[in-house]
N, C-alpha and C positions, 0 to 999 in steps of 0.2 A: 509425373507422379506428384499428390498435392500430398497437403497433412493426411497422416493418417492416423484414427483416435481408435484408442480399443480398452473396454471395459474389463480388466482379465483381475484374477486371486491373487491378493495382496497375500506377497512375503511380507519377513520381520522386519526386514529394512522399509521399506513401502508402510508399514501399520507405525513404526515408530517415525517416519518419515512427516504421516500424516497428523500422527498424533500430537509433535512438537508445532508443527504448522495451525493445527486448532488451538492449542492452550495455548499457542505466543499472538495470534489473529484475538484470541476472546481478551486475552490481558490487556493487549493492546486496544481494544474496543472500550473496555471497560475504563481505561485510562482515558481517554478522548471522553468520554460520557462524562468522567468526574473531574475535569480539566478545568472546568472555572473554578468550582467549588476549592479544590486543590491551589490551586493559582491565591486564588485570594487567602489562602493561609501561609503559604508559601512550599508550599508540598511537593513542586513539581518537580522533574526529572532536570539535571543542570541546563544551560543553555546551547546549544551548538558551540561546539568548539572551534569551527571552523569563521562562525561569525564572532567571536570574541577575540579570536587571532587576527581577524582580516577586517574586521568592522563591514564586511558584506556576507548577502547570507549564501547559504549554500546552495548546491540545486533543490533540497529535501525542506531546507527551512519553512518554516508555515504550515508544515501539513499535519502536522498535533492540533495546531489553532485552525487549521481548515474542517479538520474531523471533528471539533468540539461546534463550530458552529456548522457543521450539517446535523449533527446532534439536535439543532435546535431549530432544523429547516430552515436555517439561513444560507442558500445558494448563493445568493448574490457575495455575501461577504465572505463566505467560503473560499468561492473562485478568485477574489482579489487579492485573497492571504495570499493562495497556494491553487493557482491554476488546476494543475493536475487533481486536486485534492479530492473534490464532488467522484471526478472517474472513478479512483482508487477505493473512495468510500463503497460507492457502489459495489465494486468487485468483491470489496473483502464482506459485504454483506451478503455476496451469494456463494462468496467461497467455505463462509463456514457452516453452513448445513449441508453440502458437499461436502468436506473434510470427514463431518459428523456422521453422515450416510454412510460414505463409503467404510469408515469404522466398525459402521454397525453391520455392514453386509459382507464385509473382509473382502472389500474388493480396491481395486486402483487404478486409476484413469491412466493409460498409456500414451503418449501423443510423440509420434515419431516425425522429425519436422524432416525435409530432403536439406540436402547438402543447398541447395542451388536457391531456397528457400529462405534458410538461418540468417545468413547475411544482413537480406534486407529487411528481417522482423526486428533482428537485432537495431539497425540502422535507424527505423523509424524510432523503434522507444528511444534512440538517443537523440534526436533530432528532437523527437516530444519534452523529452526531459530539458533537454539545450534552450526553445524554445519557453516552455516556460523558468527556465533561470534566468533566461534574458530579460522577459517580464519582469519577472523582481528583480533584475540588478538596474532596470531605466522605468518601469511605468509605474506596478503598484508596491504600495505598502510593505511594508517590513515588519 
């Protein structure tokens, strides 16, 4: 048995579910968009905590500065900051008119993953993530 995906009528949990996932996806888009502008006044959101405690950055670090410069179709300097950055970009640019849709049609994406399955989705996004924290804790940029 693989995934199985099913389109069904979104309850209140599912509409409020999705609805927090759009408005926090658009904030956060919109923060990335005005992330120099912001920057250069000093507007921005504190630093990682975890890099200010450790003087290394976290596995997440870079990816505000990854999304500002896809903002600006800079791939290459993107992927340097924050490997994963470009992927993420992408998704959350398709995930919110999806979010948006399904709002509007009161519907919600079902995705039933098997027992035998979880494991190793799980395993790979942590291997992905690991992988690029290794990246930035030996090759690029901080």
């Amino acid at each position: 048995m693989g995934v199985h995906v099913a389109v069904v009528r979104a309850g209140g949990e599912a509409r409020l579910r999705n609805s927090l996932a759009l408005g926090g996806l658009l904030l956060w888009m919109v923060y990335t968009r005005i992330f120099w502008a912001a920057h250069a006044v000093h507007a921005t959101a504190p630093p990682c905590p975890f890099l200010a405690i450790t003087h290394h950055p976290c596995p997440f670090c870079g990816g505000t500065r990854s999304f500002a410069y896809m903002w600006e179709g800079n791939l290459a300097r993107a992927v340097a900051i924050y490997p994963l950055g470009p992927l993420l970009f992408a998704a959350t640019l398709a995930l919110i008119p999806a979010l948006a849709l399904a709002l509007l049609v009161n519907r919600d994406l079902m995705v039933r993953v098997p027992d035998r399955l979880r494991r190793p989705l799980i395993a790979a996004g942590l291997v992905a993530l690991a992988a690029s924290w290794a990246l930035k804790l030996t090759v690029l940029p901080n």
